[in-house]
N, C-alpha and C positions, 0 to 999 in steps of 0.2 A: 707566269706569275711576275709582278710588278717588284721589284725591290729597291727604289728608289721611292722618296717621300711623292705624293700628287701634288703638297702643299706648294713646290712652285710655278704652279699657275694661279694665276687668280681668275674666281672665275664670279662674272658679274653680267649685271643687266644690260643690255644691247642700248646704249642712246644715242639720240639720236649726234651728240658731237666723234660719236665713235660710228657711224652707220657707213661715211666716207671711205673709211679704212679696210673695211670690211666688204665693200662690194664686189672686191674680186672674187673672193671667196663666194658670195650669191650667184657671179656670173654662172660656176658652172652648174646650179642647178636651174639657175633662170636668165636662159642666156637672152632673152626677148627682154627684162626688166630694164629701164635705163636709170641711168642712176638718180633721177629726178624723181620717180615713181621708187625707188629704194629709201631715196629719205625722208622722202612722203609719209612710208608703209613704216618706217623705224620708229616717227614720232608717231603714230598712232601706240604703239607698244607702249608709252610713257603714259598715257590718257587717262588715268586713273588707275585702281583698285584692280586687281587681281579675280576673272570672276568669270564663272562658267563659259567656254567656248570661247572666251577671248585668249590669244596667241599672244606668248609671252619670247623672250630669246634670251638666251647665256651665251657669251663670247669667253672662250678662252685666251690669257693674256700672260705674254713670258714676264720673268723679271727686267727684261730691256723693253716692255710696252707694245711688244708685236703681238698683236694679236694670230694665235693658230688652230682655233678653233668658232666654230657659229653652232648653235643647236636653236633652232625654234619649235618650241611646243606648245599645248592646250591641253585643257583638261575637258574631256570631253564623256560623253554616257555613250557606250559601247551595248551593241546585243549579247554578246555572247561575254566581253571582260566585263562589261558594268561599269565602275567607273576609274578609267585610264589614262595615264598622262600619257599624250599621246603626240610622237614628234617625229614629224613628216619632213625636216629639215636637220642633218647631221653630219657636220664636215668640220676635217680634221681636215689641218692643213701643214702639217710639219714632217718633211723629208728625215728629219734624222729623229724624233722624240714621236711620234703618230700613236706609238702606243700610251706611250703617258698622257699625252692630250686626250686620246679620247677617253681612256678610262678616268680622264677629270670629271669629264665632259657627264662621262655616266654615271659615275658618282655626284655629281651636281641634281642629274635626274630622277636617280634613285633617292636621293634628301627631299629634292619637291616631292616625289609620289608620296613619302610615309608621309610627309607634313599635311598633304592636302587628301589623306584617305583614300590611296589609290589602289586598285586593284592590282599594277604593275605597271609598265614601263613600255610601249611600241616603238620603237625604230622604224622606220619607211624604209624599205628601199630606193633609193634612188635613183631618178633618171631625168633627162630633159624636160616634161613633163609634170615633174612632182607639185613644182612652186603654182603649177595655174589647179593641179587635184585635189591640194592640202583641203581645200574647203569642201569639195565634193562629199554629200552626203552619202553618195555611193560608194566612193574610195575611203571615206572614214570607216565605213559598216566592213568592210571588207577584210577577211582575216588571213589572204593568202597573201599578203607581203609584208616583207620588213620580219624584223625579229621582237616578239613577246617577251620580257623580261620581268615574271614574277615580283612582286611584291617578296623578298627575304630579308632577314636580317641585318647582314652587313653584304660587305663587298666580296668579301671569298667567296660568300654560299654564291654570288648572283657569278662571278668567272666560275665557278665549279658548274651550275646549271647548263652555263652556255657551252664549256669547255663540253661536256658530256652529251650536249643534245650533238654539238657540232661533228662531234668521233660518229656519232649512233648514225650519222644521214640525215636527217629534216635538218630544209634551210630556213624555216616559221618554227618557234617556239612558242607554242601557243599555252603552255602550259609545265609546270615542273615534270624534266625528267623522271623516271625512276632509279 
């Protein structure tokens, strides 16, 4: 359990005068990207409106402006969730704070789902590979990786879910605990 506030990160939209700062943090899921093609792919994220299958990104940012976190997502139609904010890009980057970043991070993600009618929340697992699958129609359909995180309430019920799938053995949570 968290017992410090989340409020100090800010957590905001990836642009592209902050895409610079942040490509380390891409390196290591996309270590082929070079950073010319990085800031390419950042200004397309600014290109308008918020809107079916386009890829959105939230960077988490200390009080001193470092950024320690990247999440890029989309809202995408799922076979079996329906419709799921779904984010195949998820790094924390902070040696001593990892847990507060990320649960910003997921509480940022858990706000877009209710806002935008989501069925829940996918996390990718990550590897070398993820940044060139995100778009694959075959790795989006696909429900054996990464972690499901129900559409709940608040934030306890969603660490209560996980804390419980995680004790029970399944590394997908494809669905609420019992």
């Amino acid at each position: 359990m968290i017992d410090a506030p989340l409020s100090e990160y800010a957590l905001k939209p990836l642009t592209p005068d902050v895409a610079g700062r942040i490509y380390p943090l891409i390196r290591g899921v996309a270590p082929a990207l070079t950073p010319e093609a990085w800031r390419a792919y950042a200004t397309t994220l600014t290109a308008g409106p918020p809107d079916a299958e386009r890829e959105e990104a939230l960077v988490a940012v200390n009080p001193g402006g470092y950024v320690k976190g990247l999440s890029i997502f989309a809202v995408r139609g799922h076979w079996r969730y329906g419709r799921l904010l779904d984010a195949p890009v998820f790094v924390v980057a902070s040696a001593a704070d990892s847990e507060r970043v990320g649960a910003a991070l997921i509480g940022a993600l858990q706000a877009t789902c209710a806002a935008r009618a989501c069925a829940g929340v996918r996390i990718w697992t990550m590897g070398p590979a993820t940044w060139d699958r995100r778009l694959s129609a075959d790795d989006v359909r696909r429900t054996d990786h990464g972690v499901f995180l129900p559409a709940l309430a608040n934030a306890a019920e969603a660490e209560a879910a996980l804390a419980a799938c995680l004790f029970a053995g399944p590394a997908v949570i494809d669905r609420p605990c019992p």
